[in-house]
N, C-alpha and C positions, 0 to 999 in steps of 0.2 A: 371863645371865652366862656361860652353858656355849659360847654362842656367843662372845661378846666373849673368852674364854679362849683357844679354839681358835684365831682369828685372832690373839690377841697372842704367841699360842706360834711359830707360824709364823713371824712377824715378829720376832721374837726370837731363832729360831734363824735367821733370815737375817743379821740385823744382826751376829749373832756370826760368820757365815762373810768376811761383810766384813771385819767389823774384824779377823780372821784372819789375811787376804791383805794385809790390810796391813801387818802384824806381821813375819808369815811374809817378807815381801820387804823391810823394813826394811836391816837389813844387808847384802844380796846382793850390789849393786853398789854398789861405792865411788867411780866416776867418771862425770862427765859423760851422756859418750853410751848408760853403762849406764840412768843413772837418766830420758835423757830418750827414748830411742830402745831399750830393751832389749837395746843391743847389737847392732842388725838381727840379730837371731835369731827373729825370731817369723814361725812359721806361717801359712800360707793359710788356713787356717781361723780361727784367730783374729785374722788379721790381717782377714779378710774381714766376720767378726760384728761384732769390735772397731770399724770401719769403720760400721758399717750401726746399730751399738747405739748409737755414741754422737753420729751423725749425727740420728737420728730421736729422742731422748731422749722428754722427758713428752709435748711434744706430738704424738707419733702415738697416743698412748692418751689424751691430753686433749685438747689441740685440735682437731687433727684432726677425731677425731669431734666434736665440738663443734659445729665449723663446720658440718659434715654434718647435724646435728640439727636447723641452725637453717635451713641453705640447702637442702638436701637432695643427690641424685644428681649437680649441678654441682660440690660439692666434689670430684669424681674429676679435673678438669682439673687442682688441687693435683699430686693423688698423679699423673698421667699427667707431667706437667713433671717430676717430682722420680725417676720411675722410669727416665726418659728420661736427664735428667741425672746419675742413681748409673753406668747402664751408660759413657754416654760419658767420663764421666770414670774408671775403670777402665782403658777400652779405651785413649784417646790419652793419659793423663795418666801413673797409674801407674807404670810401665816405666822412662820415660822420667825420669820423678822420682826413681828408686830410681837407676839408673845415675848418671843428672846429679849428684846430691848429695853421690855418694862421691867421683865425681872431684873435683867443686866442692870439693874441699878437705875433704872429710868434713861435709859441713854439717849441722848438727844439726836448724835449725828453717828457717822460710820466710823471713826476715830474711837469716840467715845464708848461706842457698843463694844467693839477691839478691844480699849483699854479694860475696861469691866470681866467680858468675857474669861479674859488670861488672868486678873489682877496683874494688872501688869503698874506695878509700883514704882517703878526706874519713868515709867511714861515715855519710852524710847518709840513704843508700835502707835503710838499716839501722834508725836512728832512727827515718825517719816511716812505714818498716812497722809498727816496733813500738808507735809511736803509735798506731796504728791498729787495731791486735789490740785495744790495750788498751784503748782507748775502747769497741769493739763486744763484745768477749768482757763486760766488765762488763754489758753490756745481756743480752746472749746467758746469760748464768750465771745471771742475775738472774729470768731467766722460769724456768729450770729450780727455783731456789728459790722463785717464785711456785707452782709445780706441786708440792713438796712440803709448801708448808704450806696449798695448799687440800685436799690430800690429808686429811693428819692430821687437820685443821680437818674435815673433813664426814665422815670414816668413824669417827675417835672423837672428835668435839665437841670437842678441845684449840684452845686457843687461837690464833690466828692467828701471834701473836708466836712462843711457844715452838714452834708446827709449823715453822717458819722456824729454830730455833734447832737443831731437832734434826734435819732436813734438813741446814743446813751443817755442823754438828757432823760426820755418816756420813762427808760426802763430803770435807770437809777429813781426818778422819783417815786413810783411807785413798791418799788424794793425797798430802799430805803424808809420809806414811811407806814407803809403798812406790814410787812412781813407775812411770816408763812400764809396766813388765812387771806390775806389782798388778793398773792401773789395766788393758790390755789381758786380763786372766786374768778380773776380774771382770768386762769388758765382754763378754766369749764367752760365759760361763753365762748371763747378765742378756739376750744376744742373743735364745741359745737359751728362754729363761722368756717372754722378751717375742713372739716365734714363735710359741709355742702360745697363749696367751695371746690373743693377738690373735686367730684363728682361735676358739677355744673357745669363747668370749663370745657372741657374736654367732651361731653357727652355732646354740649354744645354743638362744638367743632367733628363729631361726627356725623351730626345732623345736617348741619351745613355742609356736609362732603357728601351727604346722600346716603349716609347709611353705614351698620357694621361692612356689609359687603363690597361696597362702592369705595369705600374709604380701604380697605385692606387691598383691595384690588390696584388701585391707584399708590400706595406705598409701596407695593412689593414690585408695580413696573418701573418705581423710580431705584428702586433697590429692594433686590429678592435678601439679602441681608438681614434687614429688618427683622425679619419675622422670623432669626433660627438663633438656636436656643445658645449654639457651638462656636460659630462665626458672629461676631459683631461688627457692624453696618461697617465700616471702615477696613473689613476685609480679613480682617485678625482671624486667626482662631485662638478657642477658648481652650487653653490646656487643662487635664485636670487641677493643677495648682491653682488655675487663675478661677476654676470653678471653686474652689474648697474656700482659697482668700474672699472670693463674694459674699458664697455664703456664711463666714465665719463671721461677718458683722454681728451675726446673732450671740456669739459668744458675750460679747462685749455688756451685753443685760447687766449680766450677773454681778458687775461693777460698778454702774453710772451710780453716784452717792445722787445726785438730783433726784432720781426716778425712787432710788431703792427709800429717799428718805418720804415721799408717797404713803409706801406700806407700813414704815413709823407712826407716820398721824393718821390713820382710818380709822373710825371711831371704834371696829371691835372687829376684830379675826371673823366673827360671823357675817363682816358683812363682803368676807372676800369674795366669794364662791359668784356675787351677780357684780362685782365690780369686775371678774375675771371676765365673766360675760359682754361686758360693754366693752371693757377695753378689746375684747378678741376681735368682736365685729368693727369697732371703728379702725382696727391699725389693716385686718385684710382688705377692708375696700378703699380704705387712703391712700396705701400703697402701690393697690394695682391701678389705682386708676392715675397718682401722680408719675408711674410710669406710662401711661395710655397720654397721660399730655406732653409728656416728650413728643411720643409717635405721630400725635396730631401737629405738633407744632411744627415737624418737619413736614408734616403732608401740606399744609398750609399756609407756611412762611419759607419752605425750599432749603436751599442752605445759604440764606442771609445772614446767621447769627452766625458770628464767629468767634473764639479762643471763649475768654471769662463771660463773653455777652450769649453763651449758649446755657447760661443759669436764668436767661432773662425771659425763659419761651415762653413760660407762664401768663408772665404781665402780656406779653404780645399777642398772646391768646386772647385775655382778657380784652384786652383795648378796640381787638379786631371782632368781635361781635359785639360787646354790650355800650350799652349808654354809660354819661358818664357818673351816673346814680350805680349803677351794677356793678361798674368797673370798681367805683368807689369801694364798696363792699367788700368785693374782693383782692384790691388793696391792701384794704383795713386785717384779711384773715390772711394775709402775706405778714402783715406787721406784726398780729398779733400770734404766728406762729414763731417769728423772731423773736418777740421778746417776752414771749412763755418762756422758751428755755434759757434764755439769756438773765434772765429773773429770777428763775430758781437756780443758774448757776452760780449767780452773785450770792446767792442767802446761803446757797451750802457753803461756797468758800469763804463768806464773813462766819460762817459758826461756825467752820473749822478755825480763823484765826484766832476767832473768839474764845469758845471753850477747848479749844485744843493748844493753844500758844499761852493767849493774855490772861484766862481762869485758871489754869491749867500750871502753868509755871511763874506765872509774873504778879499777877494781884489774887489769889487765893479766897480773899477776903472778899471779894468785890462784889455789891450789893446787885439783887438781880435787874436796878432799873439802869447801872452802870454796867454791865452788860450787854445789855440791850441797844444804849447807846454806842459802846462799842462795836457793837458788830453793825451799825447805820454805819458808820467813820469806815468801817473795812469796806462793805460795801463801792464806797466812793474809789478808795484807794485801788480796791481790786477796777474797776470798770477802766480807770485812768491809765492803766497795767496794759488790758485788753486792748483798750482805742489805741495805744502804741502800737500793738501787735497790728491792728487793724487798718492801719493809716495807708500800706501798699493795696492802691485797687484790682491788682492784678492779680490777688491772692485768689483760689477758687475755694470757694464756698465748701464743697466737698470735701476737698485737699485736707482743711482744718481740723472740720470733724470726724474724719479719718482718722489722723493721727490724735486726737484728743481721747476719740472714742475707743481704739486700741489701747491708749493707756490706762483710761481707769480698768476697761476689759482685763487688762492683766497685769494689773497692781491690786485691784481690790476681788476681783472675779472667784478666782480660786479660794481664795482667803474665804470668802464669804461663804462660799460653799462646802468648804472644810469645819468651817468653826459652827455651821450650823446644823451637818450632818456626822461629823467623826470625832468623838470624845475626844479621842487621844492626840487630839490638834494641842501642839505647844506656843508657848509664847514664843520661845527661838524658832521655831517654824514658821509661825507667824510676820515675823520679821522677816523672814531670812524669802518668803514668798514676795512680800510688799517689793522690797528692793529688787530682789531676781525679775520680777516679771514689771515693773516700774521703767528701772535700765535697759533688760533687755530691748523692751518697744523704743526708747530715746537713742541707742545706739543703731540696732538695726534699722531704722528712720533714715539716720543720716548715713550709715554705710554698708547695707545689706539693700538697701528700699528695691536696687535694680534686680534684684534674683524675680519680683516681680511676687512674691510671697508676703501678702498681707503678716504687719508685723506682730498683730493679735495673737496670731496664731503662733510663732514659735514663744512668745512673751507668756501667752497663757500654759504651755506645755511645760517651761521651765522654770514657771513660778507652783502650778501645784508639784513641779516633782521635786523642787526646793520642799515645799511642805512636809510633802511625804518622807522624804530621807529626814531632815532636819530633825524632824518631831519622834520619829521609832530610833533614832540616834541619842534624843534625848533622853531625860527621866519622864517617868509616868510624870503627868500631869497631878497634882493635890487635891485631895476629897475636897477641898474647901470650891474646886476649880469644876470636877468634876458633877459634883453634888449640882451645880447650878444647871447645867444640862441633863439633868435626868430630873430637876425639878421644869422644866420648857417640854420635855417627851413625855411627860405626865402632864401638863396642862392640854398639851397636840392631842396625844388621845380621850382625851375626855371632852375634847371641844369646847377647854377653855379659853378664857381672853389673860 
């Protein structure tokens, strides 16, 4: 009992710091851009955690390792693609998104910036963006809620149901009530928790096995597998395709509206260059080492974990060295890795319904405090969507954001990077991208998924070369269109904001 006390104390004075921050920022801003963008006033550093915390959510402390437990040292080609893909998208993307989006008419989300960018007057690349968010954010939110009720469900035996109830419960209130700046303030600490954390665990459980040496020595006599790069622990080999599909998670950057709306509110293009910094260093050592807690967990719990309970090695890491103060701890940066991203994927796809459906086509008119309340109402609606989704415990954590993370990867991926490097991007291209590489990923899911080819990858291939035809098929693009992008390549080079 003295332990189960210690650990619900912790978690209870976490849960109260949340619901805090979401209190605490309730009334701060009264409009739009405050509640979805902070006002672009946020910091390099939170803008960099915020970025990285709620990109990586449950599954870098559950699946992740998971996957590692079950395949072994191949699961690094994961984290190598997604290491790859945080810096590049940083480096080209960022900057040029922060600049673009203010001229674009102030745009608030990735819809918006689209619509702006084209003039797209019809609001058609508006709508089946926002199609699109909302169809993959419900899958994407939904694995985050699968990871906090297998949580609850195995560290205190509650029910699968109510672990789900009291998961969306945290992260609806605080979404709902405070917005972008809450939701940013509590993805910085939750950044920083999940950071150590990640490191702690694991180095732990080397220590306690004697050592780099002692420890690798004793994995590789339980299985030489382990440790090669080609072969994973279950005997597989690695074909080129299944290497290219690992590493293509990196692709997917380019897309995540959550992440990319990060580089929207950072208080100024100058302050990218040390926020690139921070985020580089936290995503390569979180990743390499939430795959080293796979490999530990199997050096130290055997192969007890079986089918969805080999997302759980984490916590049984935890539980198996520390008190229940420590443990608590890192509970808490399990929780607060879920519902970073599940937080911010709720506020993207409430300001998609927001200003891309209800401002956009339905109330025109609509004062910016009715807005705002609008997108609290979507909020609700989207999570109630997700916990549907969510309700099969059997779903794997991974599985979800696989396929979530393939779809924005190639509905929005190419788009973005065409509309913010190649003038001659059209608005029929632009569409004609969204959808091609939107459907692709939702068809090949369900009926290509066995060729064993990550569906990123043909989705992102045939959504830029949608682009490209569509657009050199069309008419030049209009000075009035044109003109806006060589006023963003003249602010770039001048090192303007």
């Amino acid at each position: 009992m003295t332990q189960d006390w210690g650990m619900v104390t912790v978690l209870g004075l976490y849960f109260l710091a949340m619901f805090g921050m979401g209190i605490f920022h309730f009334n701060s801003k009264d409009d739009l851009e405050g509640y979805l963008l902070g006002g672009r006033k946020v910091g390099p550093w939170v803008s960099a955690l915020s970025a990285e915390a709620s990109d990586m959510s449950g599954w870098m402390l559950m699946g992740l390792p998971g996957y590692a437990y079950v395949c072994g040292i191949s699961a690094l080609w994961i984290a190598i693609g997604l290491a790859i893909g945080t810096v590049l998208n940083w480096v080209f993307v960022a900057r040029r998104l922060r600049i673009y989006t203010v001229i674009a008419n102030n745009s608030l989300t990735l819809p918006d910036f689209f619509e702006n960018r084209y003039r797209d007057k019809s609001k058609i690349l508006r709508v089946v963006s926002a199609i699109f968010i909302f169809i993959f954010f419900l899958i994407y939110t939904a694995s985050g809620f699968v990871a906090g009720g297998r949580l609850f469900n195995t560290v205190f035996g509650v029910d699968y149901l109510y672990s789900l109830l009291i998961t969306a419960g945290i992260v609806v209130f605080y979404s709902f009530a405070g917005g972008y700046t809450a939701v940013c303030r509590t993805d910085f600490f939750q950044g920083c928790l999940m950071f150590f954390t990640i490191i702690l665990v694991p180095v732990t459980g080397i220590i306690a096995s004697g050592g780099p040496t002692a420890s690798y020595d004793k994995l590789h006599a339980l299985n030489e597998n382990f440790f090669s790069f080609f072969t994973d622990a279950t005997g597989e080999t690695l074909t080129f395709t299944a290497i290219i599909s690992l590493l293509a998670w990196g692709l997917g950057y380019f897309g995540q509206p959550h992440i990319l709306v990060r580089f929207m509110g950072i208080r100024s293009a100058k302050d990218i260059p040390q926020a690139i910094n921070i985020a580089t260093v936290w995503v390569i050592f979180s990743l390499f080492f939430s795959v080293m807690s796979g490999l530990v967990g199997r050096l130290v719990l055997g192969d007890s974990l079986k089918g969805v309970n080999s997302e759980t090695v984490f916590m049984a890491l935890s539980g198996q060295y520390f008190n229940s103060i420590v443990a608590g701890v890192i509970i808490a940066a399990i929780l607060g890795a879920i519902m970073s991203t599940s937080s911010s994927q709720l506020l993207v796809t409430a300001s998609a319904i927001t200003t891309d459906f209800y401002h956009a086509i339905l109330r025109k008119e609509a004062s910016p405090q009715e807005l705002v309340n609008v997108s609290r109402i979507s909020v609700f609606i989207v999570a109630a969507c997700s916990f549907t989704i969510a309700l099969n415990p059997n779903n794997y954590i991974l599985d979800l954001v696989a396929y979530a993370w393939a779809g924005f990867g190639a509905s929005f991926g190419p788009l973005l990077l065409f509309s913010l490097y190649w003038k001659r991007t059209t608005l029929s291209g632009a569409v004609s991208g969204v959808v091609t590489g939107g459907i692709t990923v939702l068809l090949w899911k369900q009926f290509l998924g066995s060729t064993g080819i990550y569906e990123i990858v043909p989705g992102f291939i045939i959504s830029s070369i949608a682009i490209y035809v569509v657009s050199k098929m069309d008419k030049v693009p209009s000075i009035e269109i044109t003109s806006l992008f060589d006023v963003a390549e003249e602010k770039l080079s001048h090192n303007e904001d």
